[in-house]
Every structure is written in structure tokens, then in C-alpha cells.
N, C-alpha and C positions, 0 to 999 in steps of 0.2 A: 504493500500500500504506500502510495506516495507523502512524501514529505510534503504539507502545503503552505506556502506562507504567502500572506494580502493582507491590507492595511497597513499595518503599526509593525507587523511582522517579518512586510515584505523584505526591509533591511538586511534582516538576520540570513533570508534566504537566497538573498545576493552575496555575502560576503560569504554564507559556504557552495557558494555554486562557485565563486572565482578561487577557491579554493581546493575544487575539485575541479576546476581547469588547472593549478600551476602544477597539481599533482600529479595530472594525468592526462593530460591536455599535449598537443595543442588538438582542441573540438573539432569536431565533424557538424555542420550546422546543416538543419535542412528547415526551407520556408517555404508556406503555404500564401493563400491570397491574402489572411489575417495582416500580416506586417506591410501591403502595399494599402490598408483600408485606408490612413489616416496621410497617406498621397493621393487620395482624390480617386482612387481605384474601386467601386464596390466588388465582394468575391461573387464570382458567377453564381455559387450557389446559392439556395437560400430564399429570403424573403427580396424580392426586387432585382435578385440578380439576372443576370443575361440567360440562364438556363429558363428562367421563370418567363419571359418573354419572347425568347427563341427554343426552338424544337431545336435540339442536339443535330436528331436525325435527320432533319429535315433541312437545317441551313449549318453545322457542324461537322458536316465527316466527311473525309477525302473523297468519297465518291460523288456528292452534290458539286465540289467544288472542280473535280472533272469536266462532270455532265452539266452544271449550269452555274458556272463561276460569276454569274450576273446577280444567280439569287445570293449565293452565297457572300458576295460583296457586300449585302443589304446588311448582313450581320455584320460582317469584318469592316465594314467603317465606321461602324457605332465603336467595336471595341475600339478597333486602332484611333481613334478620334481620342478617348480616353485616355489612351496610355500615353499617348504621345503629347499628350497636357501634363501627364503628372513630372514630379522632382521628385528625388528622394527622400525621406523622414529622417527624421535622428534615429530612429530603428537602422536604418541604412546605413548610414555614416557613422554608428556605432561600431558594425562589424565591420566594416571595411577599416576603423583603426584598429579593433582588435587582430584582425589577419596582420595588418601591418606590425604590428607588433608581437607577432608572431603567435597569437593564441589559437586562430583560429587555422585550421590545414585547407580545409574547401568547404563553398558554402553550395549545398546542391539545392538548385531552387525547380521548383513547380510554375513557380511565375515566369509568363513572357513578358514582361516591362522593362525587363533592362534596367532596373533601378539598384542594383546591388553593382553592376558597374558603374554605372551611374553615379555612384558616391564614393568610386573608387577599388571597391574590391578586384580585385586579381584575379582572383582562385576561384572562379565560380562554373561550376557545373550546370548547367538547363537542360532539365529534363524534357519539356515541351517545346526546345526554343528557344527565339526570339521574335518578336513584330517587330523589331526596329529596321527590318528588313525585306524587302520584296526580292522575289526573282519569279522569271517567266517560267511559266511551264512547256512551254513548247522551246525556246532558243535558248535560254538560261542566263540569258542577259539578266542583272542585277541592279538595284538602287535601293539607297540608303535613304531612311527615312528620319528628319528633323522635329518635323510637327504636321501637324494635320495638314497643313498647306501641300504636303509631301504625296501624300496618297492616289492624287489625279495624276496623271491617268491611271485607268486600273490594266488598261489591254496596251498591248510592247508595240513596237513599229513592225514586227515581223505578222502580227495578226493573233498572235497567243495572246493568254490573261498572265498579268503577275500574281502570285500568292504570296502570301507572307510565309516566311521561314521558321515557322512554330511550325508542332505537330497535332496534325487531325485527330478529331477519333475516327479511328480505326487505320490508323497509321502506327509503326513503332517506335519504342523509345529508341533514340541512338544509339548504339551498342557503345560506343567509346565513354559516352555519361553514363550506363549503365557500368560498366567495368570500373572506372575511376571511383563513382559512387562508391558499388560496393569494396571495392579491393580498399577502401580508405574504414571503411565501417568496419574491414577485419581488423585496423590496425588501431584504430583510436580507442581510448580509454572512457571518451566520455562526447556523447551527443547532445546539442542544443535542438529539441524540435520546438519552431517558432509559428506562428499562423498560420497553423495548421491541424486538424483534426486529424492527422495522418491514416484516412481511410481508403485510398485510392492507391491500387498499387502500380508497380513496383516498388515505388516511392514510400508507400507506407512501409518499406519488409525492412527499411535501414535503424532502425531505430532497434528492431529484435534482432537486426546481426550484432550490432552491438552489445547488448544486454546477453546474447549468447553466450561470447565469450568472457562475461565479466565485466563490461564497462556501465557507466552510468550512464541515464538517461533524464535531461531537466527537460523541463516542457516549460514554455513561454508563453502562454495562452491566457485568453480572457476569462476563459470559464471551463469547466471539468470537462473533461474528453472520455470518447474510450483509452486513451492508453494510461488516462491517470489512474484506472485502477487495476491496472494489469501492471505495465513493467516501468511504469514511469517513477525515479527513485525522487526525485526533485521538482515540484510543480510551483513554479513563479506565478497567481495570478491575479493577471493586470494587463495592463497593454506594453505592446511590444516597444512604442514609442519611447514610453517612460521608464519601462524596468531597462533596455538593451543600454543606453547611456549611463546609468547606474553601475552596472556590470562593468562599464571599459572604466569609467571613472577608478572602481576600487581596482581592477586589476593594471592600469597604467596611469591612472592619475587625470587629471586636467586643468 
């Protein structure tokens, strides 16, 4: 059963989390939609999310965006219009000093925002990608997307559609962010899971490779999860915002 600390408490369970980094550390971090909410991102799922308003199957999977990349645009510039508004949080620029400061080894995110480089981190894993980037499906020509001003046109000069460089559903995870993931989860002593309810796999399995062979696991979340009452040894909760600057303050100062 997890360690829980909030409020008055929260304190106490920051300075033994950054103590169960210098011990065991440097962390393996993985982030959900949770840590982009308080950049202007809502999580797809949920109440008002994108899922709540778009049919997955219907304007979401590799195959609509084949067979009719017009409709499938209808959803993909609402997200990309989103994303490409937001800046990174102090959740963000949290870890990207703590990587630099060597606590953290890789941050594998779920998110396509781009906002963990975005504030600097390095080391970051993407499971699903990225939007900050188009390429055509027919020639494979490429461009780089700024801001929503970026997104027109959606079809290449050759007569193909661009897509963005996330993954559909029913497309796979990268093999190389799968290998790195996991081969880092055999090796670290102790994972940060952040906004994230870590239900959706592959991504959910790094948190029990860890905990397999012995290492900890804190969780950064707003509110209990499944994993707080299974393997989660350390549950921070609050927002990501305010607990993640906390953390880098005690374990590097500011």
C-alpha cells in the first residue's frame, strides 16, 4: 500500500522521494496528458476531452486517415491548433533541470506536445510521437510546424496529404522507444509516474518492470489511481505543477 502525502504533508513526501532519487536514482520518468493540463492542453480523455467529441474510430486510426485524410484533418487541427498554442509548465522545466542535473536518465512521455523538449529536456522518449511535425504520405517530403499559422496546407505539391508524425491507433509503438523504455526500466532503481493513470499499455507495463526487480515507484498525481494501491511505494498528491519544482528545489536547490 502506498505511502500518501497532501497538504501539510506533502513536504515530508518530497524530501523522501528526492531521497530515494540520490539513493537510487538517476529516475526513469514517464508522463501522461495530466502534466500538459495546466499548459492549456485538456487530456483527451474524460469529461470534454477530444475522445468525448471525436469517434476514435471514426476520425483517429490510421486507416480513416489513408482512406479520407480530409475527414481526418477535421480532428487533427483542432488538436494541432492546441498544442501548438501551448509553452511548457514548471512541471516541465522542472525535469528538464533535474535531467540536467543528472537525476533524471529519460523521460518517456505518452504526450505528443513536445513540451518536455520544449523546456529543455534531452532524454526524452515518445511513445506516440510528435505533432510538431508533418510529412506527406505519398512523397515524404517534411515541415516543421511553429504555430497554428503552420498547419495550411494540409495536401504536398506532389498531390499527397501531410500527416503528423504521432502514432494512430492502430498503428505501432516505435520499436526503438519501446527498447530504450524498457531496457532503462530494467536498470533504474526508482520511477516517477506523472499525469498519468498508467492504464494504457505498453506504457502502463514500465512502472511493474521496475517494481519487479526491486525498485520504487512514486506517482505524481492528482488523485488515487489504480496503481496506488497495487505497486505504487510513494504517492505525491497534488498537481504536477507545484509538487515537480518542489522536488528539483530540494534535490538541486534554487
Amino acid at each position: 500500500m502506498a505511502e500518501v502525502y497532501e497538504g501539510e504533508e506533502l513536504i515530508a513526501g518530497v524530501r523522501k522521494t528526492a531521497e530515494v532519487i540520490r539513493e537510487r536514482g538517476p529516475a526513469l520518468v514517464l508522463t501522461g496528458a495530466g502534466i500538459s493540463i495546466d499548459s492549456g492542453i485538456p487530456p483527451f480523455r474524460g469529461p470534454g476531452g477530444l475522445w468525448e467529441k471525436y469517434d476514435v474510430e471514426e476520425y483517429g486510426h490510421i486507416e480513416v486517415m489513408r482512406r479520407n485524410p480530409e475527414k481526418a484533418w477535421i480532428m487533427l487541427r483542432e488538436m494541432l491548433e492546441t498544442i501548438l498554442k501551448a509553452k511548457p509548465n514548471p512541471a516541465h522545466l522542472a525535469l528538464a533541470d533535474m535531467e540536467k542535473a543528472g537525476f533524471i536518465s529519460y523521460t518517456v512521455t505518452q504526450n505528443v506536445d513536445g513540451l518536455h523538449e520544449a523546456a529543455g529536456s534531452k532524454r526524452v522518449v515518445k511513445f506516440h510521437g510528435e505533432g510538431g511535425k508533418l510529412y506527406c504520405m505519398k512523397c515524404g517530403r517534411t515541415r516543421k510546424l511553429t504555430g497554428p499559422e503552420d498547419i495550411d496546407p494540409i495536401r504536398c505539391e506532389c498531390g499527397g496529404y501531410f500527416r503528423p508524425d504521432f502514432v494512430f491507433f492502430g498503428e505501432p509503438i516505435p520499436p526503438n522507444a519501446l527498447y530504450t523504455s524498457f531496457t532503462e526500466a530494467e536498470k533504474t532503481g526508482v520511477i516517477l509516474v506523472i499525469g498519468t493513470s498508467a492504464q494504457v499499455y505498453p506504457a502502463a507495463q514500465l512502472p511493474y518492470e521496475v517494481k519487479r526487480h526491486g525498485g520504487v515507484v512514486v506517482e505524481i498525481n492528482p488523485a488515487i489511481g489504480p496503481l496506488t494501491s497495487t505497486i505504487t511505494d510513494i504517492m505525491l498528491k497534488g498537481s504536477s505543477t507545484t509538487i515537480l519544482p518542489k522536488l528539483r528545489d530540494e534535490l538541486i536547490g534554487r
